[in-house]
N, C-alpha and C positions, 0 to 999 in steps of 0.2 A: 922511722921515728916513732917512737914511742906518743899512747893516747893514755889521754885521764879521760876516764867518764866518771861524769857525778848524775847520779840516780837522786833525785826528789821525791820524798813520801810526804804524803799532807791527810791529814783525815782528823775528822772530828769525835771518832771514838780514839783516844790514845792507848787503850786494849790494846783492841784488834790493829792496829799500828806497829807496837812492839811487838807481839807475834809475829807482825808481817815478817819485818825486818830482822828480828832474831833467826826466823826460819832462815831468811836469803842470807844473811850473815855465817851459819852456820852450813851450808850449802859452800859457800866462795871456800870456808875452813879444809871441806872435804875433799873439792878441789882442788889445791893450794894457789888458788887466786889472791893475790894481794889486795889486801881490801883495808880503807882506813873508812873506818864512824863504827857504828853510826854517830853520826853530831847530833842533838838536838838543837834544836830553836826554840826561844823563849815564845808559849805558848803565843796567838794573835787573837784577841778577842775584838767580836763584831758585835756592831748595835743596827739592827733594819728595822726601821720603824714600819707600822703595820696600819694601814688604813681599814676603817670599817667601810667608806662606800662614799661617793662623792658629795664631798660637802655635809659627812658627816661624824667625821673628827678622827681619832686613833684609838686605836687597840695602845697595850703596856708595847714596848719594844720587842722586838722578837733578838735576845742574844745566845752568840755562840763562842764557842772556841774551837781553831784548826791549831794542830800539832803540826811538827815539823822533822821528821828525822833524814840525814842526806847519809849516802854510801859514795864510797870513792873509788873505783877499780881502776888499779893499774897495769896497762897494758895486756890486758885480756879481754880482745877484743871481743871473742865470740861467746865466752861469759857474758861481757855487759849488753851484746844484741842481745842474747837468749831473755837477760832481767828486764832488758827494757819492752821487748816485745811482748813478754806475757801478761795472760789474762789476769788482772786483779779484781777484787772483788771492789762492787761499785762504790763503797764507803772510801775507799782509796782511792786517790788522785797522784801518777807518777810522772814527773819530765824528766828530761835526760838532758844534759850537757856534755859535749865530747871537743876535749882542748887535748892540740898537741902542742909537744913541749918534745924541749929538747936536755 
């Protein structure tokens, strides 16, 4: 039976995100791994408030924004181990999902 793995990229530089992903996209091409995205996701902005010290009030908010781009490989299994095991660089944050379908 055939697997979907969907690959999760999240990082807060969205540069170095689209290089990730164009790299590994471009990679599945050479291969001829069927590959659907990547998708983006509507940017997610965070607000963490920032304490100066007990009991004596806040700093401004500390905000950010994580990006989101997802890859889909279709049934190539030892493609999608190879992408999900490697090293990425620490700014990137990757999970996997693996559904089989029929």
């Amino acid at each position: 039976m055939p697997f979907l793995t969907r690959l999760t990229f999240s990082s807060g530089d969205v540069d170095h995100l689209d290089s990730v992903v164009s790299e590994l996209k471009q990679q599945a091409e050479r291969k001829g791994v069927e590959l659907r995205g990547p998708h983006a996701e509507p940017p997610a902005r965070y607000s963490v408030p920032q304490h100066k010290g007990l009991g004596q009030g806040t700093f401004d908010s500390w905000r950010y924004t994580v990006y989101t781009r997802t890859l889909e490989i279709v049934d190539h299994n030892q493609f999608a181990r190879e992408l999900a095991g490697r090293d990425y660089p620490d700014s990137i944050h990757v999970t996997a999902d693996v559904e089989q379908f029929r």
